[in-house]
N, C-alpha and C positions, 0 to 999 in steps of 0.2 A: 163257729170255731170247731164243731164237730168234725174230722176229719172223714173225706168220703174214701179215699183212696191211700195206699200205704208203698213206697218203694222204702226198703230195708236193708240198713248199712251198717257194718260191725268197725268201732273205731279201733284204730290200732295202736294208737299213738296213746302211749302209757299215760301223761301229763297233759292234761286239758286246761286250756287258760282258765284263768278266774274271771268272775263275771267282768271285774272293771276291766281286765283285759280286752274279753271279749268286747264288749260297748266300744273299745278305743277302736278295736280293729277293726269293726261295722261302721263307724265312721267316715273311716277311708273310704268307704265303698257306700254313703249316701245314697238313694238314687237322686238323681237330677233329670229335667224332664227332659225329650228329644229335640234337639233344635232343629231351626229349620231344614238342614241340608244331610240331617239323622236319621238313618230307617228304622232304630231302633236302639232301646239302652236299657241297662238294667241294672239294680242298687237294693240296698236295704231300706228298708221303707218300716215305721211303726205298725207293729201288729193291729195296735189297736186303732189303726188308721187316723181317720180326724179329728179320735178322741185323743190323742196321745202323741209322743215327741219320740221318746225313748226306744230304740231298735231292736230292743230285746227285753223278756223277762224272764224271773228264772224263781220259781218256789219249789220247795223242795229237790233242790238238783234237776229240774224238770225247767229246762230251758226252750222257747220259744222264739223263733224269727221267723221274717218275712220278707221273700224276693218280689220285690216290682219290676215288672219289665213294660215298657209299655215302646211302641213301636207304628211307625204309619204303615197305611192300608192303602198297598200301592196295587190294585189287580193287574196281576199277565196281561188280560185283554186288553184292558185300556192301555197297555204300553207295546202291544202288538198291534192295537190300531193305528195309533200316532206313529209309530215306526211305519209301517205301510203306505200311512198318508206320505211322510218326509221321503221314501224310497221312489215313489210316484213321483214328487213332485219335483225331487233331484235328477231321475232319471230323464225327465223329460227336459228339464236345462240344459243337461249338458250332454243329451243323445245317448248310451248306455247307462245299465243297472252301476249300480255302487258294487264293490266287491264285499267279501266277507269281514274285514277289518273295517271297512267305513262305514258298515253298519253296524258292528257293533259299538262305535263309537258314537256313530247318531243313537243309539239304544242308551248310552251311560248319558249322553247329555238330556236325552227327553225325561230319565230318572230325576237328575240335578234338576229339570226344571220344575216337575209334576211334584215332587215330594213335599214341598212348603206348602200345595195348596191339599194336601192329600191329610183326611183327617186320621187320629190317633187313637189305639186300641191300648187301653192299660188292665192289665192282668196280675195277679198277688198269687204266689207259692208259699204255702206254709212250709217252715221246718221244725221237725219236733229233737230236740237233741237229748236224749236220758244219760245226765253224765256219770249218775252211778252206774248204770249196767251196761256204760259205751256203746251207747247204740242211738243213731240215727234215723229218725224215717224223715221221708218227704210226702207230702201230700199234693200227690202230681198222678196222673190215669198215665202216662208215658215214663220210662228211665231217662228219654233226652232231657227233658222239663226236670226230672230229679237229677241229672250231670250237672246242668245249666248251676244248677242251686250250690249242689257239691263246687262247681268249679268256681263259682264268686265266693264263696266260703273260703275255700283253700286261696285263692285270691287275697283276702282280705288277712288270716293267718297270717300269712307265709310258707303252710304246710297244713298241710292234712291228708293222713294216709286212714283210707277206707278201704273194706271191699264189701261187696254184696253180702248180705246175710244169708248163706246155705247149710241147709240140714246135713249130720252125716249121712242119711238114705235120703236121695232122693224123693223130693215131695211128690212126684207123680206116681210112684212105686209104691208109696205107704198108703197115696188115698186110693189105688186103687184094691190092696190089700179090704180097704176099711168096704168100701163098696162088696169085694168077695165075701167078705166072710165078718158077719156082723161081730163076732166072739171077738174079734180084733180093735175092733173101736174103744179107744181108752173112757174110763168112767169121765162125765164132763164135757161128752164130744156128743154134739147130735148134729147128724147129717140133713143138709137142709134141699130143696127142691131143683134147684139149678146142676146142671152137670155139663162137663164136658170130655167126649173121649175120641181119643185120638189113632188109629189105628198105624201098623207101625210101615205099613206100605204107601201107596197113592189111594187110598178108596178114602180120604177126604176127612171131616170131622163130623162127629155126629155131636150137634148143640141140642138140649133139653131144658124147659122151663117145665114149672108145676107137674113135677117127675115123681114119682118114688123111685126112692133111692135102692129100694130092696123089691121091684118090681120087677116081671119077668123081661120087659123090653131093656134096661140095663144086663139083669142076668144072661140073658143071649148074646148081650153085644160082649160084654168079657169076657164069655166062651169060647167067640171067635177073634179073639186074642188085643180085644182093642185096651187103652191104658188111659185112666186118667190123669187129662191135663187142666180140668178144673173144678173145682167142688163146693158146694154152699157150708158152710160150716156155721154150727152155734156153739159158745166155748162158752162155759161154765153159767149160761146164761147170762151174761153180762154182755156179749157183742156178738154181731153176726155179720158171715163175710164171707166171700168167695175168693176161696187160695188157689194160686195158678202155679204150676208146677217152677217156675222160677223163683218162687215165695213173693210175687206180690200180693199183697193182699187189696183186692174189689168191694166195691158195694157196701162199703162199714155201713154198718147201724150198729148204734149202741141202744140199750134195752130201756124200756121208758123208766126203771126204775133208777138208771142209773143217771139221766138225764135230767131225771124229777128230783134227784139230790141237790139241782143249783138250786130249785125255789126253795131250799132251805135256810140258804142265806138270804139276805133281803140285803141289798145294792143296789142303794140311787147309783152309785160310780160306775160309768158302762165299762171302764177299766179293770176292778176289781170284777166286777160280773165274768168277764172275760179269762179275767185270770183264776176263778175258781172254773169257768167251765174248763181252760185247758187244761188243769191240773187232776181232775178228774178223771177227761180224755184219757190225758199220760198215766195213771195210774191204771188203767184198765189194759191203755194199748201194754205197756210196760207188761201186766201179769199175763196179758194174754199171747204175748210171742215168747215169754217163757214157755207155756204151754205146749203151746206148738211146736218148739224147739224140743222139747221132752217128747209129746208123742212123734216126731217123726226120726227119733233113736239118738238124739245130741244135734249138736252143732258142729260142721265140721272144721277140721283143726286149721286155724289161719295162721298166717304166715308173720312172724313175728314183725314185729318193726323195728326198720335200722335205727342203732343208736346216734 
């Protein structure tokens, strides 16, 4: 349930459904599996997988879902060889190659035929939705994988206006502030070993693992005017994470004290287990992008939504 990765969205939309709302309109939007002659589909699927029915839970304002998509595994190559073979063995029938349209046509029918026997990859997207402090994240390593989510959402609604969660200073601006000059680093904030900086010409990225952050090889490279575009971050010792100057946030770990909070409940129900560890989750991610939303000087001003 621990979420590894964070895309972060600011809800805009005053009035959020109620939960039984919400259930009704995930509904709609089931997943069901791919059928034969399907490359791919995607639906609400219970979080709690094959323990559970129910497509959403929600304690404390702290709402939870999950995208199934699952899709065949069709490779290029195997569909570049069979086209090959069928253009060989067309050409030779009937004395010339196939032109451009007949083979792409032989291309869509060798799809139709391969796909029934082509097996199937099923993959699950978390969504964490904080309805008190209108904010969205997705637990996806890419923004497509977090649209994908947003757009079955808004799907399912009828509406849902979001945008990106961005600081008013630029994130790459304030970490590389915190990297200059340690006097800047808010109380709460400790810089962790990963870096990344980016320089503002073509001389490329310079990536760092098991770095110090106040070491002279950073210090020379900010000298010569490089900016960072990513940084290890520990907040308030409860999570740590590497923020990209876009505000995703990499690599979560939460702290083992925070994690050793579940074994304090005792749950045979793998459902309730579930639902205290995400509410925990939410309650940390929740404090901690307030944080970060304060040290990098507010959030900046969204654009209101139409009535």
């Amino acid at each position: 349930m621990w979420f590894k990765n964070l895309q972060l969205y600011r809800l805009l939309d005053e009035q959020s459904p109620d939960f039984d709302q919400l259930i009704d309109a995930l509904e709609t939007q089931r997943f069901q599996p791919v059928g034969e002659s399907q490359a791919r589909r995607v639906g609400w699927a219970p979080p709690a997988g094959r323990n559970g029915e129910q497509l959403a839970h929600e304690i404390r304002g702290q709402r939870l879902l999950t995208l199934q998509r699952q899709e065949r595994l069709l490779p290029p190559a195997v569909i570049r060889e069979t086209l090959e073979q069928r253009v060989e063995a067309q050409t030779a029938q009937q004395g010339y190659p196939p032109g451009r349209r007949e083979k792409q046509v032989l291309k869509e029918r060798i799809i139709e035929e391969l796909l029934p026997r082509a097996f199937t990859r099923t993959t699950r997207t978390d969504l964490w939705w904080d309805s008190e402090r209108r904010l969205i994240g997705v637990n996806a390593a890419s923004a497509k994988r977090a649209e994908e989510a947003l757009d079955l959402l808004r799907e399912s609604l009828g509406s849902l206006k979001v945008i990106p969660l961005a600081p008013q200073t630029p994130a790459g601006r304030t970490m590389t502030g915190w990297l200059s000059d340690a006097a800047t680093r808010p109380a709460g904030l400790t810089l962790g070993d990963q870096i990344e900086l980016r320089a503002k010409g073509d001389d490329g990225v310079l990536r760092a693992r098991h770095i110090d952050p106040d070491g002279d090889e950073v210090r020379v490279a900010l000298e010569m005017g490089r900016q960072a575009s990513r940084l290890a971050l520990d907040i308030d010792e409860q999570m740590s994470l590497v923020l990209q100057e876009d505000m995703m946030l990499r690599s979560i770990r939460f702290a083992d004290a925070v994690v050793g909070e579940v074994d304090e409940f005792e749950h045979d129900d793998p459902v309730m287990k579930m639902e205290t560890e995400f509410v925990l989750m939410a309650q940390v991610l929740g404090h901690s992008v307030e944080r970060l939303l304060e040290w990098l000087g507010g959030e900046a001003q969204a654009v209101p939504a139409t009535p």
